[in-house]
VOLO-558253 format. One line per field, with one value per residue: residue number from 1; chain; x, y, z of N, C-alpha, C, O in turn. Coordinates in steps of 0.1 Angstrom, whole numbers, always signed. Each point is the difference from the previous one (the first is absolute). Example, Ala and Ser with C-alpha at 12.3 -4.5 7.8 and 13.67 -1.06 7.14 Angstrom:
2
n = 1 / 2;
chain = A / A;
nx = +132 / -14;
ny = -57 / +11;
nz = +78 / -14;
cax = -9 / +9;
cay = +12 / +11;
caz = +0 / +0;
cx = +9 / -8;
cy = +12 / +11;
cz = +0 / +8;
ox = +10 / +5;
oy = +0 / +11;
oz = +7 / +1;
***
This chain:
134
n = 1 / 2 / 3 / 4 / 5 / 6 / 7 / 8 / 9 / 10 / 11 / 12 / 13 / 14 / 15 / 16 / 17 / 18 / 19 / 20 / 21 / 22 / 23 / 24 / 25 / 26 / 27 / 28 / 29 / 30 / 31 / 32 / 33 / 34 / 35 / 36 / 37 / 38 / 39 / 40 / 41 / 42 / 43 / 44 / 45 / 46 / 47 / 48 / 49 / 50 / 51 / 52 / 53 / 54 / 55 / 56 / 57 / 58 / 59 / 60 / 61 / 62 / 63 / 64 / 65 / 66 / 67 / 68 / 69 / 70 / 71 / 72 / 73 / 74 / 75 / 76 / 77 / 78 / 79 / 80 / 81 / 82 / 83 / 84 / 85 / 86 / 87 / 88 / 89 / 90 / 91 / 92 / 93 / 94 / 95 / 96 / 97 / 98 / 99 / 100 / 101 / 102 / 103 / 104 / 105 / 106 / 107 / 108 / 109 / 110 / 111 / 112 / 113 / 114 / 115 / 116 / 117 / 118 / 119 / 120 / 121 / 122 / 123 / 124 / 125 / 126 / 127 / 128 / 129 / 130 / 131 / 132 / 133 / 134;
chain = A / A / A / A / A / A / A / A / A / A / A / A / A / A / A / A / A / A / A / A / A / A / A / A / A / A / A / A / A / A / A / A / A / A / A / A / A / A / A / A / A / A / A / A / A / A / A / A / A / A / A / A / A / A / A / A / A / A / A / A / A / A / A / A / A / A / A / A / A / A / A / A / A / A / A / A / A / A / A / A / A / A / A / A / A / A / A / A / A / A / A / A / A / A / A / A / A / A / A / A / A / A / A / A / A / A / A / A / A / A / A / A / A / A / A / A / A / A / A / A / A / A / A / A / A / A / A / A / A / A / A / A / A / A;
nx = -1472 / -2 / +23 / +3 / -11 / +12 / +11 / -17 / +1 / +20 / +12 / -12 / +8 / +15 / +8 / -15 / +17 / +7 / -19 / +11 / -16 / +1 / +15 / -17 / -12 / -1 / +20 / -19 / +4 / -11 / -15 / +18 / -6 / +11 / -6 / +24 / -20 / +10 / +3 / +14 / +17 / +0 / +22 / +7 / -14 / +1 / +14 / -7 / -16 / +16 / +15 / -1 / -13 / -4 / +11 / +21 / -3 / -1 / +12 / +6 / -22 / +9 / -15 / +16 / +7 / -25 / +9 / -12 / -5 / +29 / +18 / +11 / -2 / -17 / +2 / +19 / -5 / -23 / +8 / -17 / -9 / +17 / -7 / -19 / +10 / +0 / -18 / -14 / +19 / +16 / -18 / +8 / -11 / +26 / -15 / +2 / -21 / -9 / -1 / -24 / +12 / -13 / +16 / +4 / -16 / +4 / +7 / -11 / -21 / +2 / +9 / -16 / -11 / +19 / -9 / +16 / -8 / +2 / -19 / -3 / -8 / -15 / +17 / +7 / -20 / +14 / -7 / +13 / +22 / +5 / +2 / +19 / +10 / +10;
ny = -831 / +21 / +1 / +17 / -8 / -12 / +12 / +7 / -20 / +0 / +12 / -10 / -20 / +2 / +20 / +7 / -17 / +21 / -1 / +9 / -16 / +15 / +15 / -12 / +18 / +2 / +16 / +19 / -12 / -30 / +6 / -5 / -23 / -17 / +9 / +1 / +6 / +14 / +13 / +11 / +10 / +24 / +14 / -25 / +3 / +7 / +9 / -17 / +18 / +9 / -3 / -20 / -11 / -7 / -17 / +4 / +21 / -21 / +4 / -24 / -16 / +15 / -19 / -8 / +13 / +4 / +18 / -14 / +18 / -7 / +5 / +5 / -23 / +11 / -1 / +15 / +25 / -2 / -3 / +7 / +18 / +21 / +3 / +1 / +14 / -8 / -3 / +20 / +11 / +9 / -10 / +14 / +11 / -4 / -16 / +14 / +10 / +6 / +26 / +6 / -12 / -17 / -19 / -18 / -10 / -11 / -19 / -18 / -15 / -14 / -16 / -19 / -11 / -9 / -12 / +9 / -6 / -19 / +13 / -10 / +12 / -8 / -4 / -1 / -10 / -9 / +12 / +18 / +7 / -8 / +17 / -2 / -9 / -4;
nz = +723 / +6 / -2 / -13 / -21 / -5 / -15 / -11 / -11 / -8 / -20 / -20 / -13 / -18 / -12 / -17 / -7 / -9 / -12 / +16 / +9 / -17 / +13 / +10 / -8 / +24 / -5 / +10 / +18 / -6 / +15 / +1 / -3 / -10 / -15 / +6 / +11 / +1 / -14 / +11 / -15 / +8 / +14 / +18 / +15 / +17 / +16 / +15 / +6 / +7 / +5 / +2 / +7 / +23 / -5 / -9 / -20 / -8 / -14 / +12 / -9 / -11 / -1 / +1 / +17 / +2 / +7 / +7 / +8 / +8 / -14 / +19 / +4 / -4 / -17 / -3 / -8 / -16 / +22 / +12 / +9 / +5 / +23 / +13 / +2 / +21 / +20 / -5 / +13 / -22 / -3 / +7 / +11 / +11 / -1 / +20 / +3 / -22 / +6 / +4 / +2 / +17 / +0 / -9 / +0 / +13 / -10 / -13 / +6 / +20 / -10 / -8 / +17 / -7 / -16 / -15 / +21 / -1 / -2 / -21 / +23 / -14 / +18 / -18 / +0 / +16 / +16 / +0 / +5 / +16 / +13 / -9 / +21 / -15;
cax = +5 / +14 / +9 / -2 / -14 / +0 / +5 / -8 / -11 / +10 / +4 / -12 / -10 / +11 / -10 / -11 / -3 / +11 / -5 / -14 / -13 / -4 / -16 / -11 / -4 / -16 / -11 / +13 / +9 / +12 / +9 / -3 / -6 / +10 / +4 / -4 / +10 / +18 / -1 / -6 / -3 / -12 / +1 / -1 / -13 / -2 / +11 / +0 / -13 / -13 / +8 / +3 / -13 / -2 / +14 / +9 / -3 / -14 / -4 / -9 / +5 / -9 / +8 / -8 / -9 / +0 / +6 / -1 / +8 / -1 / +3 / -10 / -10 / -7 / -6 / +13 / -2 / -7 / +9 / -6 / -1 / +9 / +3 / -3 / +2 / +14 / -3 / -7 / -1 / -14 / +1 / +14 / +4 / +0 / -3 / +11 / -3 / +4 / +17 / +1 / -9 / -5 / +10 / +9 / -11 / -1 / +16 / +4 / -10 / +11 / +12 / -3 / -8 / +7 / +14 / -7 / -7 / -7 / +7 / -9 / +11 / -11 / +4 / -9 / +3 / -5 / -12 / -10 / +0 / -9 / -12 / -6 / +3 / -7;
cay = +12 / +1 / +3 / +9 / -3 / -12 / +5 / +5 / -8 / -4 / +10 / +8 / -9 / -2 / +12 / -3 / -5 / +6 / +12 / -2 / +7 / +9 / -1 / +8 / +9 / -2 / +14 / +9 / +0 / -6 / -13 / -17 / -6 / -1 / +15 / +5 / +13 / -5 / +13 / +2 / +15 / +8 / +4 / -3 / -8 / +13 / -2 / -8 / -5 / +15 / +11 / -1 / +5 / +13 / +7 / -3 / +6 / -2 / +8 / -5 / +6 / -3 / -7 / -15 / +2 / +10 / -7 / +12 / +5 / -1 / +12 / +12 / -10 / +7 / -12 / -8 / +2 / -11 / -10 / -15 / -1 / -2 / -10 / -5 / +1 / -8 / -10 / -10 / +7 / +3 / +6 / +2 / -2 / -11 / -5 / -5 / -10 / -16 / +0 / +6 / -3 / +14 / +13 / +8 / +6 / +7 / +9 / +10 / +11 / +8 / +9 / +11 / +9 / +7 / +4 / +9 / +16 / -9 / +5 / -12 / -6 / -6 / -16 / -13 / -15 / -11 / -1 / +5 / -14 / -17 / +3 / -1 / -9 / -11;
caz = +7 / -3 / +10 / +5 / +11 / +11 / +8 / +1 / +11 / +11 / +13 / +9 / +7 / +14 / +7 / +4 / +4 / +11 / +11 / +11 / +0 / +11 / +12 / -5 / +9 / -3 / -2 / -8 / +5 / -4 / +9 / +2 / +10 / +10 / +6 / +13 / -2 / +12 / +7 / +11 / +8 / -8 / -11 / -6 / -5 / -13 / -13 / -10 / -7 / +1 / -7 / -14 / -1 / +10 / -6 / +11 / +10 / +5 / -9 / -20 / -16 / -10 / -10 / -2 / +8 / +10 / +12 / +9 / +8 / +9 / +5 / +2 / -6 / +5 / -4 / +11 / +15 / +5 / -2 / -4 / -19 / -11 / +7 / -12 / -10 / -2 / +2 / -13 / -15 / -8 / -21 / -7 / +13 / +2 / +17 / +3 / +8 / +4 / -7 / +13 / +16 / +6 / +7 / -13 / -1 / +12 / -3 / -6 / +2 / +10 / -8 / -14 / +9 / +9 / -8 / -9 / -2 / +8 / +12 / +9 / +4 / +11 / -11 / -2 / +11 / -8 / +1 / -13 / -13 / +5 / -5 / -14 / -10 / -9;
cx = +15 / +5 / -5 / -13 / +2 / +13 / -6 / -9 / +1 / +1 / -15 / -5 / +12 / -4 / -10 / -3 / +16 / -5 / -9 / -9 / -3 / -11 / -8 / +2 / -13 / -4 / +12 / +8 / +15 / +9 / -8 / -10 / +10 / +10 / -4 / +12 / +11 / -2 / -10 / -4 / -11 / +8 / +8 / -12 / -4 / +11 / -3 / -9 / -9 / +13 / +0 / -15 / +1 / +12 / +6 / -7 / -14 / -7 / -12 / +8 / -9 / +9 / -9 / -11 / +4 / +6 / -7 / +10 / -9 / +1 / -12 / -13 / -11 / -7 / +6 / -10 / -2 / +11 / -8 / +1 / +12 / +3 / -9 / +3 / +18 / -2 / -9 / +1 / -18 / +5 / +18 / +5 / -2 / -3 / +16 / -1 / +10 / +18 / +7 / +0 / -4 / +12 / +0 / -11 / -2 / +15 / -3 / -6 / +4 / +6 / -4 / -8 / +10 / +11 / -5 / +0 / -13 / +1 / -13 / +10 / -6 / +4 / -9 / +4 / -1 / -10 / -10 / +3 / -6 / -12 / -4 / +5 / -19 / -7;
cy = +1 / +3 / +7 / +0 / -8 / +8 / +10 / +0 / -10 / +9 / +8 / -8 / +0 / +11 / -6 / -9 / -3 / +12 / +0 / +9 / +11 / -5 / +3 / +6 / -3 / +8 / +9 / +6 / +5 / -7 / -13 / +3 / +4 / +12 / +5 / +16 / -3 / +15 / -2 / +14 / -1 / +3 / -7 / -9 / +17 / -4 / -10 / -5 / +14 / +12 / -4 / +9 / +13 / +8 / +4 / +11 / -1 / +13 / -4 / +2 / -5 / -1 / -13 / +0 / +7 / -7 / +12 / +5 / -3 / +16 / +7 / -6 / +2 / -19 / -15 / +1 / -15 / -12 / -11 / +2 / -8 / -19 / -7 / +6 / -7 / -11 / -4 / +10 / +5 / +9 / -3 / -4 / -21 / -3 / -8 / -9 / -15 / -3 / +6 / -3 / +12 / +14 / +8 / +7 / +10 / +13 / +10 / +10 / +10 / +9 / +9 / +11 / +6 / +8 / +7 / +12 / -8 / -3 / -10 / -10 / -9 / -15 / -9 / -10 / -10 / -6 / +7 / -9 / -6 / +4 / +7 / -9 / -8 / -11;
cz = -2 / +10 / +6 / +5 / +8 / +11 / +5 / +8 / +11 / +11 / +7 / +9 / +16 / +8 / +7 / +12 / +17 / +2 / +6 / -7 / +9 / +7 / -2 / +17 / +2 / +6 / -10 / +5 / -5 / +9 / +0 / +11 / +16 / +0 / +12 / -4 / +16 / +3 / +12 / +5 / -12 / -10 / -13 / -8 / -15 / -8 / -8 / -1 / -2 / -11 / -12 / -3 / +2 / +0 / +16 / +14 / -4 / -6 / -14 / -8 / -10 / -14 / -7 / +8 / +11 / +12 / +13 / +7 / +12 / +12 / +2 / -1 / +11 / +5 / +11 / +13 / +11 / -3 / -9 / -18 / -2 / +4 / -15 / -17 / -1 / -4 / -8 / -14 / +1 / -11 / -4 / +14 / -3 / +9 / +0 / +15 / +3 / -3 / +15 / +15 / +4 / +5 / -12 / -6 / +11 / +3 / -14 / -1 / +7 / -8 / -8 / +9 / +9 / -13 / -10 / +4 / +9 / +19 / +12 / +7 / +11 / -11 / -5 / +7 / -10 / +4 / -10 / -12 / +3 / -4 / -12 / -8 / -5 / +8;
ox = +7 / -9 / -5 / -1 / -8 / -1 / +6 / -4 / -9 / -4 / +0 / -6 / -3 / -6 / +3 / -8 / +1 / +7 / -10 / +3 / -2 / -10 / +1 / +6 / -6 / -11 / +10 / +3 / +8 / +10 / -12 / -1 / -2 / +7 / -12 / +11 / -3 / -3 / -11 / -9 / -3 / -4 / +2 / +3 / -1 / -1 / +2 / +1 / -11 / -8 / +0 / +3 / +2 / +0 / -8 / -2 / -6 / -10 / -6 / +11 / -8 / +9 / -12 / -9 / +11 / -2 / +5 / +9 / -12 / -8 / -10 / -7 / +6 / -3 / -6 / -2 / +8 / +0 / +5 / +4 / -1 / +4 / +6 / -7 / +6 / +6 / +1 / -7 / -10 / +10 / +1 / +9 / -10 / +6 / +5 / +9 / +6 / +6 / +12 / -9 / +3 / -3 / -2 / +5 / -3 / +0 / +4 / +4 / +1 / -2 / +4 / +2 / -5 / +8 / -13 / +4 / -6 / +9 / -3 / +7 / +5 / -6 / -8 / +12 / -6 / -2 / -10 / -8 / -8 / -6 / -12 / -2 / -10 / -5;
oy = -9 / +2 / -4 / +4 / +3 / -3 / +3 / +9 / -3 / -1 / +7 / +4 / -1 / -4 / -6 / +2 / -9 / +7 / -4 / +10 / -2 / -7 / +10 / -6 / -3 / -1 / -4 / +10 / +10 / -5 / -1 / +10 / +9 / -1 / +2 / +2 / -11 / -1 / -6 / +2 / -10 / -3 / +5 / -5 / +0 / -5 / +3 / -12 / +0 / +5 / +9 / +10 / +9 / +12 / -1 / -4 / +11 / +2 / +7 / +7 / -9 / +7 / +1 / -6 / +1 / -11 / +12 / -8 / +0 / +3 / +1 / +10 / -6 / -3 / -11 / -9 / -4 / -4 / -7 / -7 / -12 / -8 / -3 / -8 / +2 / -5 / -12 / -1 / -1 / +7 / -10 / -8 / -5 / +6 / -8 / -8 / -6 / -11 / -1 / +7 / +11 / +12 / +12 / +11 / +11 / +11 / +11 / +11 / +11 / +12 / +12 / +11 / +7 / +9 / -1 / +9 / +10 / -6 / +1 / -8 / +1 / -3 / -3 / +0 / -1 / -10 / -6 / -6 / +0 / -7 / +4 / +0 / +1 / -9;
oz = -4 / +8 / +10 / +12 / +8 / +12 / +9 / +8 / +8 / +11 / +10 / +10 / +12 / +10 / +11 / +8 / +8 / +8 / -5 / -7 / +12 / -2 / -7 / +9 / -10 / +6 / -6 / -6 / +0 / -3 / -1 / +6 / +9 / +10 / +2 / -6 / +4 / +12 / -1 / +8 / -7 / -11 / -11 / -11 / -12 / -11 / -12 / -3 / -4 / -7 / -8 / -6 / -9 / +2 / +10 / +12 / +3 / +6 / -8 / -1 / +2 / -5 / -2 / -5 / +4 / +2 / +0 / -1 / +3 / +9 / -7 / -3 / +9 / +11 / +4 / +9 / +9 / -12 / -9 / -9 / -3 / -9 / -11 / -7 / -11 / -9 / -2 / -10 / +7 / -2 / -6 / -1 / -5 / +9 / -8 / +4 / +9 / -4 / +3 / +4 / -4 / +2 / +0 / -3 / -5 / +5 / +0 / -2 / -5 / +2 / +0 / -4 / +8 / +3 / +2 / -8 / +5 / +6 / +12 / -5 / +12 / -11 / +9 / +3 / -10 / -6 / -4 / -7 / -9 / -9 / +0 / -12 / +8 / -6;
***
């Protein structure tokens, strides 16, 4: 081997073996196991787990995939739906359940059925969380 391959291979084996191994995720999330979302209201729990999707005024979008609109959502009426659709996801929707406690689930449903153009103003409990939880 000459200089240059063995310095070559030096500097990849040195890399390889000073960089951390990414995390696997074990859903599609992308948070770790141990992620807990720290927001407590409704409308910070949306700013930083419901808008990147459903977009800031809850409007959807469609792109890589369909995101529903929260706005104007006929479907919010019944608390328990959206209560479950936080907590075990479905199709493109992630189950965030387990990133949530019962308040914060209860806070953002609250929010997305009180904010939009969304005029369901009868709160979710964290008693209805308890009960779809799993």
């Amino acid at each position: 081997m000459n200089r240059i391959t063995i310095s070559a291979a030096a500097a990849a084996i040195a890399v390889f073996t000073t960089v951390p191994a990414f995390p696997q995720s074990s859903d599609s999330t992308g948070f770790g196991a141990a992620t807990k979302i720290e927001a407590k209201d409704g409308a910070g729990i949306y700013a930083s787990l419901c808008q990147g999707c459903h977009m800031p005024d809850g409007v959807g979008a469609v792109g890589a995939g369909k995101y529903p609109a929260l706005a104007k959502n006929e479907n919010l009426e019944a608390g328990a739906y959206p209560v479950f659709m936080v907590v075990s996801g479905q199709k493109a929707m992630p189950p965030l359940g387990s990133y949530l406690d019962d308040e914060q689930v209860a806070a953002v449903v609250t929010y997305i059925r009180t904010n939009f153009d969304n005029n369901y103003t009868d709160a979710v409990s964290t008693e209805d969380v308890q009960a779809a939880r799993p």
